[in-house]
C-alpha positions, 0 to 999 in steps of 0.5 A: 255562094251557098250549097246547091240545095239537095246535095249532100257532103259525097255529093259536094266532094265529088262535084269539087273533085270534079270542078277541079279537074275542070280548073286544072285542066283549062288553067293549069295548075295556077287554078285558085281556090275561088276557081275552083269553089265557082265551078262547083258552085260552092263558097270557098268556105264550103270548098275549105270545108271538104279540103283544107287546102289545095294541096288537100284538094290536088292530092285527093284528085290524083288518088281519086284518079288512081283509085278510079282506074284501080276500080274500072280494073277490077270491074272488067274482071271476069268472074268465070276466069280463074286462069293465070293472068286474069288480072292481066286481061281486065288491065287490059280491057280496062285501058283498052275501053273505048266508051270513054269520049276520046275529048275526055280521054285526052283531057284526063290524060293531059291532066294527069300530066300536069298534076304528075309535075307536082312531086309528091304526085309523082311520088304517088304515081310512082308507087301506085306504078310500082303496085301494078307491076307487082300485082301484074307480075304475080298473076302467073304470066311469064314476065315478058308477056305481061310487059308486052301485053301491058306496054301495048294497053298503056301505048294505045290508052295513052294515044289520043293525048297525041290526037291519033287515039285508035278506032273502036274496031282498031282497038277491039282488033288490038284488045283480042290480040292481047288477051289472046297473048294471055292464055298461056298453055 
C-alpha cells in the first residue's frame, strides 16, 4: 500500500502513532505490524521505514503519550502566576481538563494500562513518575499539599476508566477547590 498523497514523514509518523494506539487499544498488544501499517494506511515497509520494529513503535507511543501530557502541563501554565506551586496548578488543570471526550479519555487510559504491562514501559513510566514528583515537590508547596492536590487530579483524571468520570461542574467545582488548596499564605 503506497503513501497517502500529500503527507509528509511527521505526518506519516504521527498517523502510525496514532494507528497504533487504535490497534492496541482494540486488539491488545497482539496487534501486528500489518494491523498497524493498514490503519495508518501505510505499507508495512513505510511503517518499518519510520519504526524498525515494533517494540520502536510501541516505546515512541508511550513516550509520545508522557511527552503529550508533559506538554498539556506546560500549556495550563499561567504566564502572570509567578507564585509557589505554579507548576502544581497547571497539573492540576491539565488533568482536571474536561474538553477531552470522556470515550477517548477511557481508551487512553486503558491503553496506557496495557502498554504499562510491557517492562521496559513500566520502567519508563516509573521514571517519568519519578520526574513529576521531583518537579511537584520543588514548586515551593509543602509536600503534603502537593500530594493531597495531586492524588486527587490523578484520582479524578483516571475515573472514567471505571465508567463513573465527573461532570463538567463536578470537576470545575473540584479544579477550584485544588487550586485554591495551592495558594499558600
Amino acid at each position: 500500500m503506497p503513501r497517502k498523497a500529500g503527507r509528509g514523514p511527521g505526518e506519516t509518523r504521527r498517523a502510525l502513532l496514532d494507528a497504533a494506539a487504535t490497534a492496541l487499544r482494540t486488539r491488545g498488544l497482539s496487534a501486528s505490524l500489518d494491523d498497524i501499517a493498514r490503519e495508518a494506511g501505510v505499507s508495512k515497509g513505510g511503517l518499518l521505514y519510520h519504526f524498525p520494529a515494533k517494540d520502536a513503535l510501541v516505546r515512541t507511543l508511550a513516550q509520545d503519550i508522557l511527552d503529550t501530557f508533559r506538554a498539556e502541563v506546560h500549556a495550563a501554565l499561567d504566564p502572570e502566576d509567578t507564585a509557589a506551586g505554579r507548576l502544581t496548578r497547571a497539573y492540576v488543570r491539565a488533568s482536571l481538563d474536561t474538553s477531552h471526550d470522556e470515550v477517548a479519555v477511557r481508551e487512553n487510559i486503558a491503553l496506557i494500562a496495557q502498554l504499562i504491562s510491557i517492562p521496559e514501559i513500566g520502567a519508563m513510566a516509573r521514571a517519568d513518575a519519578e520526574r513529576w514528583d521531583r518537579e511537584l515537590h520543588d514548586d515551593g508547596l509543602p509536600e503534603d499539599v502537593v500530594t493531597l492536590v495531586v492524588a486527587a487530579a490523578d484520582g479524578a483524571s483516571t475515573a472514567p476508566l471505571w465508567g463513573v468520570g465527573i461532570d463538567v461542574a463536578a470537576a470545575r467545582k473540584l479544579e477550584r477547590q485544588l487550586l485554591e488548596l495551592t495558594r499558600v499564605s
